[in-house]
N, C-alpha and C positions, 0 to 999 in steps of 0.2 A: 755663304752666310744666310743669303734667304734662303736655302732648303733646309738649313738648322732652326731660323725660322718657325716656317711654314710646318714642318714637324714638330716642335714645341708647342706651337700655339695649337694643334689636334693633339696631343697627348693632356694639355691643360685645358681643353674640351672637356675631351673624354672622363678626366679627373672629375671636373665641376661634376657633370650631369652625373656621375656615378652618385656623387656626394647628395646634389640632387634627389634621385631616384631613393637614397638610402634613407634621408630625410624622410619623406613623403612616405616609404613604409614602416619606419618608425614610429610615425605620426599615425598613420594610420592602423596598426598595433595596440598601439597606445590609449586610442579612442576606444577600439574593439574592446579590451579588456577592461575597460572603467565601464564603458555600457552593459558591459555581462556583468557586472559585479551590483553597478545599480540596478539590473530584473533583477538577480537572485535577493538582494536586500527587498525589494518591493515587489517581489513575483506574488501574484494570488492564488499561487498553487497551496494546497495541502497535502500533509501526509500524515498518514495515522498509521500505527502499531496495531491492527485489528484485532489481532491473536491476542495481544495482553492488554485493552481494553475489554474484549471479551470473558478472559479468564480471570478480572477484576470485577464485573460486573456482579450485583448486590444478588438478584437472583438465582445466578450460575449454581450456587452450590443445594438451592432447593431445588432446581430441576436435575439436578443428579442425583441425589437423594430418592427424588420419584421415579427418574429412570433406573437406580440400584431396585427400586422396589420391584416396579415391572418387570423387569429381566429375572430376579427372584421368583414372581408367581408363574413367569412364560415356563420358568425350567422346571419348576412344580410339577405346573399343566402337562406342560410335556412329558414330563417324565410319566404320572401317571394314564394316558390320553395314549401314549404310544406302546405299552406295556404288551398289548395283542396284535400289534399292527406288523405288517409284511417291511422289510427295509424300503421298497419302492414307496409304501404307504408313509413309513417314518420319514423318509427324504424329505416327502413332497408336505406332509405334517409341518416339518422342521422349517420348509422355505417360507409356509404361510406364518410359523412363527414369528421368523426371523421381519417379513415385512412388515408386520403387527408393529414389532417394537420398534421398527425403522420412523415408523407412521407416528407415534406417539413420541419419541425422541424429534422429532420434526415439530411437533404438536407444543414441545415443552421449549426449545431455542428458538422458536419461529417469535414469540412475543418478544424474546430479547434481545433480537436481529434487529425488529423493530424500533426499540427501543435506542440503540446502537444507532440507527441511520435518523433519527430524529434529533438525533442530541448532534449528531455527527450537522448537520444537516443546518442545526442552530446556532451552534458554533463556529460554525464557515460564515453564515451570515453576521454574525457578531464582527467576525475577523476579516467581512469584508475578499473571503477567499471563493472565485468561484470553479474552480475543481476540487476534490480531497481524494488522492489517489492513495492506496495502500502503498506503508513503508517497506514493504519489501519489494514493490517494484519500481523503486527509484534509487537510483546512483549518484544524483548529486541534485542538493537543491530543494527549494520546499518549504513550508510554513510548519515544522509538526505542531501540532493540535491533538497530541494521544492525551497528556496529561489534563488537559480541560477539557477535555470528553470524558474521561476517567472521572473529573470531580464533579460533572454536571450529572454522572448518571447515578454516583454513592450519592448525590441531592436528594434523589428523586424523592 
């Protein structure tokens, strides 16, 4: 009778501390996942839609308008400027073109980039966010701020 005992009371050991142990990482589970839920509610990350802040921006459609222009008088130019020239001459005609308009396509988004990371820039600080990383390199999580960067730059 004491070795039925003595065996019962380590099987009702073992039970508790199982029960124990299962406790305690449930608990601890538990915490984990309420703590992850309250960063992502109060995390000060941003995320932004660059691409369709960009392709909304009030300017975009006059600096393509200027860059159709350019590209129109480059192929003009070139067309007549290359009419006697050797293919090696046309090539290399053609690569000075091509960076011409590379330069001035540069010339014509660069004020709206700006533009773009000012507002982006303001907006974080409004919202108290201090990273804003692009929406396409994030998978979970994040403050987005595309649409009030969107209306702070049709403001402007």
């Amino acid at each position: 009778m004491v070795k039925l005992q003595k065996k019962t009371v380590k099987i009702a050991s073992v039970l508790i501390a199982l029960v124990f142990i299962g406790s305690v990482v449930a608990l601890g589970v538990s915490e984990y996942a309420s703590s992850g839920t309250a960063f992502a509610a109060s995390s000060n990350v941003g995320v932004i839609d660059y691409r369709q802040v960009m392709s909304q921006h009030p300017d975009l459609a006059n600096a393509n308008t200027q860059m159709q222009t350019e590209v129109e008088n480059a192929k003009k130019d070139f067309d007549e400027k290359s009419k006697n020239m050797s293919e090696q001459e046309k090539a290399s005609y053609y690569q000075q073109t091509q960076q011409r308009l590379q330069q001035k396509q540069q010339e014509l988004i660069e004020p709206i980039q700006k533009n773009i990371e000012d507002t982006v820039k303001k907006v974080a600080e409004q919202k108290g966010l201090s990273v804003v990383i692009d929406k396409n390199a994030v998978v979970y999580g994040g403050q987005d701020i595309t649409q009030d960067v969107v209306n702070k730059v049709a403001k402007k």
